[in-house]
C-alpha positions in Angstrom: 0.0 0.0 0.0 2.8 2.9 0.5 4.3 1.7 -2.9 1.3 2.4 -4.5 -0.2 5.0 -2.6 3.7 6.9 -2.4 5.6 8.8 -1.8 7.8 5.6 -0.3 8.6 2.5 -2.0 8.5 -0.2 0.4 10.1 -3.4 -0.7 9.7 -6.5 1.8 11.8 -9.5 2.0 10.6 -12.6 3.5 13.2 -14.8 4.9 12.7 -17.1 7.7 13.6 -20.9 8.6 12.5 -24.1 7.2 12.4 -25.1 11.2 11.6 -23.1 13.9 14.9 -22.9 15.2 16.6 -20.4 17.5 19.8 -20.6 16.1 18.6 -20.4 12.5 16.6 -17.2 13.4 19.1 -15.6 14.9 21.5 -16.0 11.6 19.2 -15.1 9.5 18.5 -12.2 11.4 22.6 -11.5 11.4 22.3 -12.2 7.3 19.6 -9.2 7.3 21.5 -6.8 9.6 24.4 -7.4 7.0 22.1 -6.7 4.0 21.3 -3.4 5.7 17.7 -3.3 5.6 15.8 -0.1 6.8 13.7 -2.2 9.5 12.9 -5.7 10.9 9.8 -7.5 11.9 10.0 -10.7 13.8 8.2 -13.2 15.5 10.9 -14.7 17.5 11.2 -18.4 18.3 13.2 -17.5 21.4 12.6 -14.4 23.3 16.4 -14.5 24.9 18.0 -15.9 21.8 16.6 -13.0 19.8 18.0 -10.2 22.5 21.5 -9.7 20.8 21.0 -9.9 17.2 17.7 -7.3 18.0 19.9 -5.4 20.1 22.6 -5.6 17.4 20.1 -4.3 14.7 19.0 -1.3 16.8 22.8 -0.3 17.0 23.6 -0.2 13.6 19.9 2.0 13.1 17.9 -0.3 12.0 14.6 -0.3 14.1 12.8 -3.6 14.7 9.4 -4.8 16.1 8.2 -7.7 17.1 4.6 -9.4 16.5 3.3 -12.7 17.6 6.2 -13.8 19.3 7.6 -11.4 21.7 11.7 -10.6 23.0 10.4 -8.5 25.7 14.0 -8.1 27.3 15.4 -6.8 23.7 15.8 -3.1 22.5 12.7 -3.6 19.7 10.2 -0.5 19.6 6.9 -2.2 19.8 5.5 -5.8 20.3 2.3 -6.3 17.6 0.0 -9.0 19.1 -2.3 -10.4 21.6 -1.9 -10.7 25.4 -0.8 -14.8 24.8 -1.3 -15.3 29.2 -4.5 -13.8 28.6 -5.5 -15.9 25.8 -4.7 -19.2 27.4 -7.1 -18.0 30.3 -9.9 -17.9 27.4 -9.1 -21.0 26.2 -9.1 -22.4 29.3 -12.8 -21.0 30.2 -14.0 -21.8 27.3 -13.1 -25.5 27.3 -14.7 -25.7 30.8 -17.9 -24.5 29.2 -17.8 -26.4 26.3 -16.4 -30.2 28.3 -18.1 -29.1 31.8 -15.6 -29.1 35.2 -13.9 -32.5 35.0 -12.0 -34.7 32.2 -9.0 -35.2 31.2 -7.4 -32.6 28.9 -4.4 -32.5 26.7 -2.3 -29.7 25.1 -0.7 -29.4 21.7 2.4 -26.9 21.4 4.5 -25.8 19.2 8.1 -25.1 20.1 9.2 -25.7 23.6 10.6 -21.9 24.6 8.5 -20.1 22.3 7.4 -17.3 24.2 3.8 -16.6 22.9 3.4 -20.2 23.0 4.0 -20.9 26.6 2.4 -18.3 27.1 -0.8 -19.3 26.3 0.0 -22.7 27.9 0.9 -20.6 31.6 -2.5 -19.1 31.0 -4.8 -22.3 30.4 -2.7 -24.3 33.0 -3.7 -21.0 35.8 -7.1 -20.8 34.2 -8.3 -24.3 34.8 -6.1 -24.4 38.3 -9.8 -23.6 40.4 -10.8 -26.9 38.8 -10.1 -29.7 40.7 -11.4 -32.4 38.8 -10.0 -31.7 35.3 -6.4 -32.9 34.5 -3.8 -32.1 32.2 -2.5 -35.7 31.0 0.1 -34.5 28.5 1.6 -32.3 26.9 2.5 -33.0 23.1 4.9 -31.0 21.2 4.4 -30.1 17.6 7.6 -28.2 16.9 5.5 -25.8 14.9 5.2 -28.7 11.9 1.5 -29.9 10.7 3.0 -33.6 9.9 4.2 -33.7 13.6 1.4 -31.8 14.9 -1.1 -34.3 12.9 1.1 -37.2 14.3 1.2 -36.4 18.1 -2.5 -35.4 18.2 -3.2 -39.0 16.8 -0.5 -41.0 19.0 -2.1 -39.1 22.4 -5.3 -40.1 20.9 -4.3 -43.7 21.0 -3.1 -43.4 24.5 -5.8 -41.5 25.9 -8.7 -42.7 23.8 -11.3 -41.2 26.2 -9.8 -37.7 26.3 -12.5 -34.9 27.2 -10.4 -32.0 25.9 -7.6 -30.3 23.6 -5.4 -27.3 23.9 -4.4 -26.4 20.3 -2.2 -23.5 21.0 -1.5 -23.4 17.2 -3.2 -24.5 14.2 -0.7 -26.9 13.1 -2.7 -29.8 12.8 -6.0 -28.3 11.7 -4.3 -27.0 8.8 -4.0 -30.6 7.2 -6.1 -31.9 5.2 -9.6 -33.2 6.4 -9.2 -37.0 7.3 -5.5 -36.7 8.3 -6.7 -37.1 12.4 -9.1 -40.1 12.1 -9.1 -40.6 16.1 -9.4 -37.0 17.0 -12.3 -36.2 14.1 -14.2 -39.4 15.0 -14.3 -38.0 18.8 -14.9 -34.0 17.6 -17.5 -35.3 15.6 -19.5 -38.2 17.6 -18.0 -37.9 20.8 -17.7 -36.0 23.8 -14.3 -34.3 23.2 -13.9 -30.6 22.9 -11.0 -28.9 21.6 
């Protein structure tokens, strides 16, 4: 839009990881600062891991934000995104509306460390804490892939075949194709569990 609309012609690059992997961020971000671009916007997959190369870009002028994923301890301007502690808490109430005050519940994640993402999982965990009867049996880890996220979803729904309720703190799984989670669509559909 400010290309078109002028007077500034804004060119974005997209660069990121085929993982979601600290190390791998924090290069690429390195890679950027070298290619002396006029700003940086990142969701980080490490808020502490992101600090220096953040920090870095400010120094050399080069202002960055961060969205989704925050580095809170870092030198960036702004943080774009949603209150993540808060969000788990409205996961968390309303599962209990949608399951009722007992069950067993499990939680999909994404990448252990990922800010946002535990987060959300701090949030559900202190949001369900007034009830006694539901427990957490597991917590399975996606690392932010929909094959893996499709996969663990399936193997806890092997192991805990009368679960009552998911935590999908990301859409990993749900974006593969319908029929990919035969356990966990089978129950969404005719059974009791709520995600």
């Amino acid at each position: 839009e400010l290309s078109e609309n002028g007077p500034i012609k804004v060119k974005v690059l997209y660069v990121g990881s085929v993982s979601s992997d600290a190390v791998e961020q924090v290069r690429m971000i390195e890679d950027v600062i070298a290619r002396d671009v006029d700003a940086i916007a990142i969701s980080c997959n490490d808020p502490v891991a992101c600090i220096d190369p953040i920090d870095k870009a400010v120094a050399a002028g080069i202002p960055v934000m961060t969205w989704d994923a925050d580095s809170p301890e870092s030198e960036r301007f702004t943080y774009l995104g949603m209150d993540n502690y808060q969000a788990g808490q409205a996961a968390a109430d309303l599962l209990v509306r949608a399951m009722g005050q007992q069950g067993d519940v499990a939680i999909l994640t994404g990448v252990l460390g990922a800010h946002n993402l535990e987060e959300r999982v701090r949030g559900f965990r202190d949001g369900i804490k007034p009830y006694l009867d539901i427990r957490i049996v597991t917590t399975a880890v996606s690392n932010d892939d929909i094959n893996q996220g499709v996969r663990v979803v399936e193997e806890t729904m092997q192991k805990h075949p009368d679960l009552d309720g998911w935590l999908f703190v990301g859409m990993w799984p749900l974006v593969a194709d319908r029929g990919s989670m035969p356990l966990w669509e089978e129950a969404a559909l005719h059974g009791d569990l709520k995600t």
